[in-house]
N, C-alpha and C positions, 0 to 999 in steps of 0.2 A: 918900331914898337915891340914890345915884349909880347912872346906866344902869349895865350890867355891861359891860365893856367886850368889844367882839367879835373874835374870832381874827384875827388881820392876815393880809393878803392874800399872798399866797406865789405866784409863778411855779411850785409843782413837777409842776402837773397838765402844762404846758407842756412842763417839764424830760421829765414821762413820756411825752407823747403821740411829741416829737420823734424818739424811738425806736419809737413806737407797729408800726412795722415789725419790728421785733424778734422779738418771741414766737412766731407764725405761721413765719418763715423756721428760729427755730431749734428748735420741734417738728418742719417736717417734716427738716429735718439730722437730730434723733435715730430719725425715721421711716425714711429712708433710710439709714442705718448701722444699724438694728437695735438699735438700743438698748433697746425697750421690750420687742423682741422675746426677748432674751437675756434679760434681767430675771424675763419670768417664767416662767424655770424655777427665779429664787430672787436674795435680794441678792448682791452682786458689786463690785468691787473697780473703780478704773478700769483697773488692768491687765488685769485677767479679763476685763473689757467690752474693752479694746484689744485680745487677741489671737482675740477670737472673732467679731470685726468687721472686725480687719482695720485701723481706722482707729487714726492717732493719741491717742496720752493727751490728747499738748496741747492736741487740740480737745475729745473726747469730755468735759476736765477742764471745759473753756470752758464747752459749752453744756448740759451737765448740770447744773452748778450753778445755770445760770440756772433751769432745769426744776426744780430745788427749791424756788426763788425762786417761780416759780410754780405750786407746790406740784402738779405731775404727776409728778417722784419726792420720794423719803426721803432725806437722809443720818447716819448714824450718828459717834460720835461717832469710829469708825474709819474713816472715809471710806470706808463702805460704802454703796452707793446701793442703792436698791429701787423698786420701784411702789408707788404711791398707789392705791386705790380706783377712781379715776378712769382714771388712766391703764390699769389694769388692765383695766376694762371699755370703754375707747373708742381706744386706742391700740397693742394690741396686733392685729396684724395678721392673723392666726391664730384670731381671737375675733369673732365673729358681730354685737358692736356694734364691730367698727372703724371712725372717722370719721378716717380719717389722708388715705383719699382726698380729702376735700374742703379738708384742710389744702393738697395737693397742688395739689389744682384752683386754689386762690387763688394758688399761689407762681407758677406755671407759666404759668397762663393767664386769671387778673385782676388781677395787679400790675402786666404791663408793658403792660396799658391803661390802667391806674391812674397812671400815672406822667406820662401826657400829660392829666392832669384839668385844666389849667387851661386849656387849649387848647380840651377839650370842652365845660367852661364860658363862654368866649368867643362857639363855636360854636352852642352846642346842638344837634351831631351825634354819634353816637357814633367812636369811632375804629374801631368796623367791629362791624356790625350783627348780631350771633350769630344773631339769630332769623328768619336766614332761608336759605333754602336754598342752601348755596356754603359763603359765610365762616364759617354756624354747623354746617355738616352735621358734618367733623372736630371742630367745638367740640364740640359735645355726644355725639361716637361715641365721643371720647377721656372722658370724663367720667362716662358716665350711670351708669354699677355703680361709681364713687368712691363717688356719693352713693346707693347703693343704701340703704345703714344708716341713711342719715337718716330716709326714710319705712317702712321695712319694719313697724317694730313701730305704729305709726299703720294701719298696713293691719290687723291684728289688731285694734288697737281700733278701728274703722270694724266688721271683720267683726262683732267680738264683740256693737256696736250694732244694726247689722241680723240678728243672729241669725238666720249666713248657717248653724252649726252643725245648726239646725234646719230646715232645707228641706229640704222632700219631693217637690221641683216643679223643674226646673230655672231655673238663674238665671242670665239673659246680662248679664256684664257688659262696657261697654264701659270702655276702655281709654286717654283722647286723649294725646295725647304723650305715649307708652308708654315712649318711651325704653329702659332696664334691663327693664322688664315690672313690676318691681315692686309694684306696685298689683296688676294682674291677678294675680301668683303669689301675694301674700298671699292674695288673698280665695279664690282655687281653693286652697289649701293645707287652708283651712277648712274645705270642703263638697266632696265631687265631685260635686256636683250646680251648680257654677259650671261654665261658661260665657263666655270671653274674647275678644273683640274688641278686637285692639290697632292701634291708630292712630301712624304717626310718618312723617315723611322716608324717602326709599328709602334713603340712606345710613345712618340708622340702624336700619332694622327688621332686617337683620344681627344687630347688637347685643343686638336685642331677642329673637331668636331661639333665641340662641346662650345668653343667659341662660335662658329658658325651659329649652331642652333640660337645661340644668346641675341644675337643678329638677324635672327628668322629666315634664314639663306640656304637652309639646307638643301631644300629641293632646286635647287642650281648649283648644289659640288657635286663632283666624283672626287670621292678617296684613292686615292694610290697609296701604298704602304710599301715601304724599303728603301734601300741604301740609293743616293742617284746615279751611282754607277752602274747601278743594276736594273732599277726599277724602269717599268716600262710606260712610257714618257707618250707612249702615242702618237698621233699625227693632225695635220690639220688644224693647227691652233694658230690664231692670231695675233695674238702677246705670249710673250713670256717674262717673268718676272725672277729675278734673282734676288733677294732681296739678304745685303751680309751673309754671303755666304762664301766668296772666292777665297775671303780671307780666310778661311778656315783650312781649304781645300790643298791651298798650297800650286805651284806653277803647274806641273803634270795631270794635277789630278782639273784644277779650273780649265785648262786647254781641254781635255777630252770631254768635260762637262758643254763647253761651249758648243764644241762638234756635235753633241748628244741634241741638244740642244736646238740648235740649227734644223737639223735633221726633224725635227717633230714640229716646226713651224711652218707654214705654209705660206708661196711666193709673196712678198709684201708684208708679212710679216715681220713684227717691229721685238726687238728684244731689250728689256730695261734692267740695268745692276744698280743696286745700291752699294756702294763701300764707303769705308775712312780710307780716302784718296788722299797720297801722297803728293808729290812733285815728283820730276824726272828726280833728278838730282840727292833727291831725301833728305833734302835741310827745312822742311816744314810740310804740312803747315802741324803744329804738334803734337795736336790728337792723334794723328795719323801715324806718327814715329812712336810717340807713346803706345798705340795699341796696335802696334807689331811686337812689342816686348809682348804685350799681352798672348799673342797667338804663340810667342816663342814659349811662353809660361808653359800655356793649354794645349796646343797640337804640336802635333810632330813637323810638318811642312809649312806651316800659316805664316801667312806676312801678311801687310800692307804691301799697293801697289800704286801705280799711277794711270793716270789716263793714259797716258802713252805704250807702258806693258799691256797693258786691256785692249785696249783698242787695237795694238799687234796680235794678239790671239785671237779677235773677234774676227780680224780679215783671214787671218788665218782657216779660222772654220771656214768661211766663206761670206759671213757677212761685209757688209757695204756702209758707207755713210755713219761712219762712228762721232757721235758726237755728246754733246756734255746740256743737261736740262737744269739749269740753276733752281733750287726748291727750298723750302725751310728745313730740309735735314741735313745729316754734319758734313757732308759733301754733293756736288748735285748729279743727278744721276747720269748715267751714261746709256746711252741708246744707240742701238743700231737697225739695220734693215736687214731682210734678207727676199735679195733680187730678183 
């Protein structure tokens, strides 16, 4: 019998990518006209959406339809639009999982570094270095509670793991590039019998503050302010949290972090990282290869990594029992002990 003959090769993934800038600019356009946000008090009309936003049919016509296309709204066969499932629960502003911030974060303030990538490739320098005190202090003070919703419900499942619900003892956790606070407010939300030590920049602990209080948690942080190479990290804590931050750091500087690290926890002591985790090998998964260009853009040293380089650095400080806690964020965390 004859081979079967195989699909002919088609330019249209090329034809998609070449727009690949598209979807990102035109969720946050329905972000910032409110589109998701009028939606869910119920479906609506483009006109209805026009006079309650304030914008144009012509455009609202435009990029809505695209948003069907990408199935974050509905339309009916009266050109009445709705939410989706999704959009419902991640793009409505007013709603506890909104990730509209980080849509934002990208449009704003990683495309027009993005835009000089081939120069950075040439280089191999960033076009200006976030992760360090100056050029990234506004980076990340304008940012951190965008992406508060990405980690928040992983703090839950980290508490629900340590069955922080059940502590009868007090438990100090540390906090390192606290940023938002988030990490530290999940896990005090669980127990009042947590304990937070938050770590970041003096230009952002502000931020971090500001969020805590919004949370009514203050009177359970300590502030720490400065660099965490520097800053004094203290002793005796029972968590620690990392939360997106190795990426930033780069191999030398996450290894001494780890060691820092280690060192200010005490025996049994559990250490938690969040990253975009690679594979050994780095042929996926593609978030994770993608936002390595990303660190290549913005820091000087940043990569993505794998369980495998982590986990060799984490024994290296001295930690024990490196292992992997599957969660709802973009990779699942990594914890270890220390003996």
């Amino acid at each position: 019998m004859p081979a079967p003959e195989s699909a002919p090769v088609t330019p249209e993934r090329i034809f998609q990518f070449a727009f690949g800038y598209a979807p990102p600019l035109v969720i946050e356009a329905a972000i910032r006209h409110h589109v998701f946000d009028v939606l869910d008090s119920g479906p609506k009309s483009v006109a209805e959406i026009g006079r309650e936003t304030g914008a144009s049919e012509r455009g609202l016509t435009a990029i809505m339809n695209v948003l069907v296309g990408l199935d974050f709204l509905a339309k009916d066969q009266n050109g009445i639009y709705s939410l989706t499932p999704e959009s419902a629960a991640f793009l409505v502003s007013t709603k506890p999982g909104f990730q509209g911030g980080l849509i934002r974060h990208s449009s704003e303030q990683l495309i027009p570094n993005w835009l000089r990538l081939n120069e950075v490739v040439s280089t191999g320098q960033p076009v200006a270095a976030v992760n360090q005190q100056g050029p990234g202090t506004d980076f990340f003070a304008e940012f951190v509670n965008d992406i508060f919703p990405m980690s928040y419900q992983v703090t839950q499942e980290l508490a629900a793991h340590l069955k922080l619900k059940d502590a009868n003892a007090p438990v100090r956790v540390l906090d390192l590039a606290a940023g938002s606070g988030v990490w530290g407010i999940g896990l005090a939300q669980t127990s009042s019998q947590v304990q937070v030590t938050a770590v970041d920049w003096p230009g952002v602990i502000p931020v971090t503050k500001k969020t805590v209080a919004r949370f009514g948690l203050t009177d359970r942080f300590t502030f720490v302010d400065g660099d965490l190479q520097q800053a004094n990290f203290g002793s005796g804590h029972n968590v620690a949290t990392l939360g997106h931050i190795l990426h930033s750091e780069g191999i030398e500087r996450s290894k001494a972090l780890l060691a820092k690290t280690f060192a200010a926890l005490n025996a049994g002591g559990t250490i938690a990282i969040q990253e975009f985790l690679v594979n050994a090998d780095r042929t996926g998964p593609l978030g994770g290869l993608i936002f390595a260009v990303n660190m290549l853009v913005n820091t000087e040293r940043g990569d993505t990594f794998s369980f495998e380089e982590i986990s060799s650095w984490l024994a290296e400080a001295g930690f024990v029992d490196a292992r992997t806690l599957d969660t709802r964020g973009p990779s699942p965390l990594i914890l270890a002990t220390k003996p």
